[in-house]
C-alpha positions in Angstrom: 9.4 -5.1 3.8 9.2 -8.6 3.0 6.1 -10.8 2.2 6.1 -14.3 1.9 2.7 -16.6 1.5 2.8 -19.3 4.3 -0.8 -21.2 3.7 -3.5 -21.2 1.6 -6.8 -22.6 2.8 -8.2 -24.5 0.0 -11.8 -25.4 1.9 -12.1 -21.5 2.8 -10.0 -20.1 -0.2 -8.3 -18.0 1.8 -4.6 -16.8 1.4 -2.6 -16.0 4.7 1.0 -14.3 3.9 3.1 -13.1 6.7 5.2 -9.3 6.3 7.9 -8.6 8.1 9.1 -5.3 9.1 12.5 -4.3 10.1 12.4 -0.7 12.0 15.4 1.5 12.1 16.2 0.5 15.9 16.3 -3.5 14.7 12.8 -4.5 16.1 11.4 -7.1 13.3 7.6 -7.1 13.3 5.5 -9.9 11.7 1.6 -8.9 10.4 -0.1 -12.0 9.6 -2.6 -11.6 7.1 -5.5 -13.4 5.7 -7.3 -12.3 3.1 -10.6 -14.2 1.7 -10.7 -15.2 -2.1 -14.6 -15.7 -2.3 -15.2 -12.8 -0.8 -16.5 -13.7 2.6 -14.6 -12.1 5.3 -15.1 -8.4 6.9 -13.3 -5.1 6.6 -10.1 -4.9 7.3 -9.1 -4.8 11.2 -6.8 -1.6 12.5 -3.4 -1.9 11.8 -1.3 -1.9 14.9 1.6 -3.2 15.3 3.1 -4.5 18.7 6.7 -3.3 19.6 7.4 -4.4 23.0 10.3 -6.5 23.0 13.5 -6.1 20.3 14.1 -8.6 17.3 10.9 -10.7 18.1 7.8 -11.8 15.8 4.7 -10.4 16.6 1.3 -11.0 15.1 -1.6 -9.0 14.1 -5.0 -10.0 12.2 -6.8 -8.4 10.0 -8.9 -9.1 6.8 -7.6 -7.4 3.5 -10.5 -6.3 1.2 -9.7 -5.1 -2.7 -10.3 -2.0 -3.3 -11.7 -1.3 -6.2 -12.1 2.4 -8.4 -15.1 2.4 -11.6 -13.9 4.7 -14.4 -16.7 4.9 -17.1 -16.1 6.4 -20.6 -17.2 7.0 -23.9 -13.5 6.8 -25.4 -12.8 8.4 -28.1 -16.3 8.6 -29.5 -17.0 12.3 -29.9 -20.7 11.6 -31.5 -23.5 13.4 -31.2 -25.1 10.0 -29.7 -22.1 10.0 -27.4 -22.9 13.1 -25.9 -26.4 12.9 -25.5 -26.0 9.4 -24.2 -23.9 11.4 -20.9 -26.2 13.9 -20.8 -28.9 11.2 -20.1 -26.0 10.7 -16.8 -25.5 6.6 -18.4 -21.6 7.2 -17.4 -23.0 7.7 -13.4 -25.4 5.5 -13.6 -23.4 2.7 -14.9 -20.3 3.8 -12.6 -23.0 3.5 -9.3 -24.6 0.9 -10.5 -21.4 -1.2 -11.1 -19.7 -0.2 -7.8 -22.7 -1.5 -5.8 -23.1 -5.2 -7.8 -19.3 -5.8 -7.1 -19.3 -4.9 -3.8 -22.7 -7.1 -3.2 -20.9 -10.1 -5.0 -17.3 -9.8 -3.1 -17.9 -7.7 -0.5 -14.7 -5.4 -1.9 -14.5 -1.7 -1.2 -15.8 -0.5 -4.7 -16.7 2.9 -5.4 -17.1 5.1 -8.6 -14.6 7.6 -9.4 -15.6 8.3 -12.8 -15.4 12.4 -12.4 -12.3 12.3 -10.8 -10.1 10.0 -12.5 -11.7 11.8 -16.1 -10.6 15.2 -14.4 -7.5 13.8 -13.5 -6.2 11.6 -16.6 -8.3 12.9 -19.2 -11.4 10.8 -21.8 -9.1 7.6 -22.3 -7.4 5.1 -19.8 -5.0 2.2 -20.1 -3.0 -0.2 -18.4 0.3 2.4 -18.4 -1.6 4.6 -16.3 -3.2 2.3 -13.7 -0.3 2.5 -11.1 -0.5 6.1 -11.1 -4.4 6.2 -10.3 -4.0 3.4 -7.7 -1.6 5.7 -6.1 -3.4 8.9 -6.4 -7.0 7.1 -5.1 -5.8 4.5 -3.1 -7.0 1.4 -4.2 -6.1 -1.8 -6.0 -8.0 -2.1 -8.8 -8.9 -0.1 -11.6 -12.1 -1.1 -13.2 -12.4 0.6 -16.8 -15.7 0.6 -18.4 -16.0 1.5 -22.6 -19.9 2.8 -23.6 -19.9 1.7 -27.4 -21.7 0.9 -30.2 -24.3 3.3 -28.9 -27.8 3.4 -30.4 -30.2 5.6 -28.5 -30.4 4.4 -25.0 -28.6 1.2 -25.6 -25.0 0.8 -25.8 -22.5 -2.2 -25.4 -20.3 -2.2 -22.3 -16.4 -2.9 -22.6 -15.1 -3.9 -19.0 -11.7 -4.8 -18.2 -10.3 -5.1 -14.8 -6.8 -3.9 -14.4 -4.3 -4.8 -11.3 -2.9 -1.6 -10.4 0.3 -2.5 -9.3 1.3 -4.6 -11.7 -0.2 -3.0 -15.0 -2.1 -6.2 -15.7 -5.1 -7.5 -16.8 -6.9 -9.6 -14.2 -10.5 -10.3 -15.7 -12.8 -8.6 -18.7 -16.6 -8.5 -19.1 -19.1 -7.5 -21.6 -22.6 -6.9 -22.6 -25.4 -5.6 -24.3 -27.8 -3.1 -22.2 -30.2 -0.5 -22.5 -30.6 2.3 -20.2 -34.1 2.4 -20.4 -34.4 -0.8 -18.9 -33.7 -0.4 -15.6 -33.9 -3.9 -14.6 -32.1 -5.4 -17.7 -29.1 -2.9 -16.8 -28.9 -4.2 -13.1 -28.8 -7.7 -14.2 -25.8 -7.0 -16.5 -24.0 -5.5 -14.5 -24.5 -8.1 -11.5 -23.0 -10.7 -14.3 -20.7 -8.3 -14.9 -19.9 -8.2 -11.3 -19.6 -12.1 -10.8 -16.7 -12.1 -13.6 -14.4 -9.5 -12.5 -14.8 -10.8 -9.0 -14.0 -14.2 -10.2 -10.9 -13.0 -12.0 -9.3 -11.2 -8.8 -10.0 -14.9 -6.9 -7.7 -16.2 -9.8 -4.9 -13.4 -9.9 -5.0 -14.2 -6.7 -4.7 -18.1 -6.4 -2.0 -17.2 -9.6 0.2 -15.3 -7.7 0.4 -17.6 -4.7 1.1 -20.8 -7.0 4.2 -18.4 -8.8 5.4 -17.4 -5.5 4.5 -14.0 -6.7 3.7 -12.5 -3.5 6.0 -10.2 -2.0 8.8 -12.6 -3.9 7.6 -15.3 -1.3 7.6 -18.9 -2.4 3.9 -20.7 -2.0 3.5 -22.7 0.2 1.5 -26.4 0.0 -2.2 -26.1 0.7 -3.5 -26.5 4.2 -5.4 -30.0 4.9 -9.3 -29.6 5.5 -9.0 -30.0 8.9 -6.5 -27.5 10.0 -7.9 -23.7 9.8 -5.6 -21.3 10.2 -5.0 -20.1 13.9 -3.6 -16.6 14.1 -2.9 -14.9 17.5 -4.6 -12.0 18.2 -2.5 -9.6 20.9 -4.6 -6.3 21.8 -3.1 -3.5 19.5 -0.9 -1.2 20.8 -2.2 2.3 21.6 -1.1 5.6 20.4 -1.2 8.0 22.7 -3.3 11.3 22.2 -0.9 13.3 22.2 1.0 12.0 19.4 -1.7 11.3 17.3 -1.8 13.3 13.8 -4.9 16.2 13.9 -7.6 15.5 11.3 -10.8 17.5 9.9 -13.4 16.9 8.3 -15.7 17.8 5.0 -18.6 15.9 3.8 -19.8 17.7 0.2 -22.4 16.2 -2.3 -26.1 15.6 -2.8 -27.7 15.9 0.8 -28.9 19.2 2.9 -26.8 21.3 4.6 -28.4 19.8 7.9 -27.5 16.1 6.9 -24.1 17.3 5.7 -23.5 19.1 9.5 -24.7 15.8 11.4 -22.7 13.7 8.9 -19.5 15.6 9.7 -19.6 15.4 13.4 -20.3 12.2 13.6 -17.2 10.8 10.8 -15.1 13.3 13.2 -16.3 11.2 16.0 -15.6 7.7 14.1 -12.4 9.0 13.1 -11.0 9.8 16.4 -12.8 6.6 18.0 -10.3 4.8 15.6 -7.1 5.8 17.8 -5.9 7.0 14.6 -6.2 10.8 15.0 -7.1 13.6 16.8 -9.7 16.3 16.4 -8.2 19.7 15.7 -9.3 22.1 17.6 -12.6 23.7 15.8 -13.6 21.8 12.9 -16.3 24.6 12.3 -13.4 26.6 12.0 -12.3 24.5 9.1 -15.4 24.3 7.1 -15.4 28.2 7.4 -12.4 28.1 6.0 -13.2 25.9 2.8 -16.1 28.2 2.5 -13.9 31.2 2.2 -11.8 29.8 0.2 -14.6 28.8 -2.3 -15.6 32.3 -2.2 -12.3 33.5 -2.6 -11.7 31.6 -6.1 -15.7 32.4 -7.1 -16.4 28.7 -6.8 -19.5 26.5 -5.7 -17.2 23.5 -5.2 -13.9 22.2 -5.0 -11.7 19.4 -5.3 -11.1 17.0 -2.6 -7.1 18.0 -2.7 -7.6 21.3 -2.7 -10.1 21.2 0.3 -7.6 19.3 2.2 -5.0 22.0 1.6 -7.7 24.4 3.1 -6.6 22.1 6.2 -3.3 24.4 6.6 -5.2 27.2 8.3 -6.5 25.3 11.4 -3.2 23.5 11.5 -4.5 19.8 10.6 -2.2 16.8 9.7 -4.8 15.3 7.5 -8.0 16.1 6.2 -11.3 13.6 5.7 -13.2 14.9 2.7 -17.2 12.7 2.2 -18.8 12.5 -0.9 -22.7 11.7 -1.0 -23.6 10.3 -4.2 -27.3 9.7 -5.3 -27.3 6.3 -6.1 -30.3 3.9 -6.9 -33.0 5.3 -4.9 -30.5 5.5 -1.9 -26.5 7.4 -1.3 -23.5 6.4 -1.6 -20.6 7.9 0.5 -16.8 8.1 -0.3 -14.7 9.5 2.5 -10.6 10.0 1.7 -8.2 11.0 4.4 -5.7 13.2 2.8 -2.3 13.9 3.5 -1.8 18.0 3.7 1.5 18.4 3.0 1.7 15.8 0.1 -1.7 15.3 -0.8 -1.7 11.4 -0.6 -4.4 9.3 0.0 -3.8 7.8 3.4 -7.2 5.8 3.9 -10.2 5.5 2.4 -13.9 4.0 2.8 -16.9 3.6 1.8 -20.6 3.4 2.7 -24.2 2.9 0.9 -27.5 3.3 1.9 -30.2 5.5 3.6 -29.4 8.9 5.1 -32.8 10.0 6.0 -32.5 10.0 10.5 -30.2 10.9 13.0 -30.0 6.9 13.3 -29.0 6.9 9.7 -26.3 9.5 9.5 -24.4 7.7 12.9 -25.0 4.0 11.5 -23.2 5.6 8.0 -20.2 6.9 9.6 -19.7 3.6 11.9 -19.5 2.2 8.2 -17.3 4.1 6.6 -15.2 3.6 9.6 -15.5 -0.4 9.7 -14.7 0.2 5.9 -11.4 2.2 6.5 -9.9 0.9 9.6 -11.6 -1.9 10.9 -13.3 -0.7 13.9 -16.7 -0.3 15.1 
């Protein structure tokens, strides 16, 4: 593959790169991409490709949003004010709390995978190991956030934003909060927020002005008066029969009611994508995690070893939700998962009420929109 930036849009601060794609038959494809520096822009659009005719350029849209994983930890402090400080759940609710301020300043897919990437890499992260968790979880970003200097209920926060692929620093925050204060922590963080979104906007505008892109070369900034025009051809189906099979899992903090009704209808969004298709019995499936849990004397389990569970009703890939109490409302992380390698094909990302039948369909039309582009 080979990227190369071909405008930026100063008035709009948008960057639009073209990647080219040489298939093992010769057919060269050309995605245009434009992806929005301030933040405005929606989720990213499905990504087709059109192979119709041999050795010919052919463009696609689509909006690329950051994507963004929270790690909060105490580091190395092994106090007794450390612990008690987690206890009180100020790791969670600085992890939720950050997730939702970025994503409400920069409209990036954000979400908080504190427990995981703590289960996975251990009390302490750096730089070295940011490639690996951007592979593992799928995103961009790593956001790390140190607790310190903790006093009761008030700590400092150490936040440092780390590009993923290149093992660098982008942007850093700090501040001074209390987790009493409810308020006061909401409007740190939201500061917090308008910083690390700030420094991605520069990486950005950085790489373009280094050529760093892809190993493009920049190219001049676009005059005021000539938006970019991209051509929009209708994507090019897959047909059913050779889509992958997928099943889904939604675990976490809602009844088993809300759970069932979430699950058919992500199934649904999922195979309205014209990405996948539905196995065969997805009740089948969650029997089958259910068993499974059993079967190791376990009330939960991990999102990979779910999705391994997807081996027994014969599924390609497996969507597992999480629904996370956050702020007086949920927040819900869905990852496809590749069951033979256990990659991290797509993922998304949704917030808000789940209390009606309206509620649970409107969430999953999200966390769609939020991994493929579609509605």
């Amino acid at each position: 593959m080979k990227s190369n930036v071909i405008a930026v849009d100063a008035t709009s601060s948008r960057i639009v790169f073209e990647a080219k794609y040489t298939t093992s038959s010769g057919l060269v494809l050309s995605k245009y991409m434009e992806i929005p520096l301030d933040g405005s822009g929606a989720a990213p659009s499905n990504n087709n490709y059109n192979t119709s005719q041999p050795n010919s350029a052919i463009a696609s849209t689509g909006h690329g949003l950051p994507k963004i994983a929270i790690y909060v930890t105490s580091g190395t402090d092994k106090s007794m004010a450390a612990k008690v400080l987690a206890g009180a759940g100020a790791h969670k609710t600085v992890g939720d709390g950050l997730a939702k301020a970025i994503g409400g300043v920069g409209k990036c897919d954000v979400v908080n995978l504190t427990g995981d990437i703590t289960k996975a890499h251990g009390a302490t992260v750096d730089e070295a190991q940011a490639a690996a968790i951007g592979s593992q979880f799928g995103v961009q970003y790593l956001c790390v956030v140190l607790i310190r200097d903790i006093k009761g209920k008030t700590f400092n926060l150490g936040v440092k934003l780390v590009d993923a692929a290149s093992a660098k620093q982008v942007a850093a925050a700090s501040a001074a909060v209390d987790l009493s204060n409810a308020a006061g922590l909401l409007q740190a963080l939201a500061k917090i927020a308008a910083e690390l979104v700030k420094g991605i906007a520069a990486s950005a505008v950085q790489s373009v002005a280094q050529g760093a892109i892809g190993g493009g070369a920049a190219a001049a900034p676009m005059p005021a008066d000539q938006p970019v025009q991209l051509p929009t051809p209708a994507p090019a189906a897959v047909p059913v029969s050779e889509r992958p099979f997928i099943a889904v899992y939604v675990k976490g903090g809602i009844d088993d009611g809300m759970k069932s009704a979430l699950c058919n209808e992500l199934l649904f969004a999922t195979v309205k994508s014209g990405r996948y298709r539905s196995v065969n019995d997805n009740g089948e499936f969650i029997a089958a995690v259910k068993s499974e849990m059993e079967r190791r004397g376990v009330s939960e389990m991990s999102d990979m070893q779910i999705a391994q569970t997807g081996e027994h009703v014969n599924a390609d890939f497996v969507c597992v939700a999480n629904v996370s109490p956050v702020l007086g409302g949920y927040q819900v992380l869905a990852r496809v998962i590749d069951v033979k390698n256990e990659a991290v094909a797509e993922m998304g990302r949704a917030a808000g009420n789940i209390a009606s039948a309206a509620d649970v369909s409107e969430t999953a039309d999200r966390i769609a929109a939020s991994m493929f582009g579609v509605r």
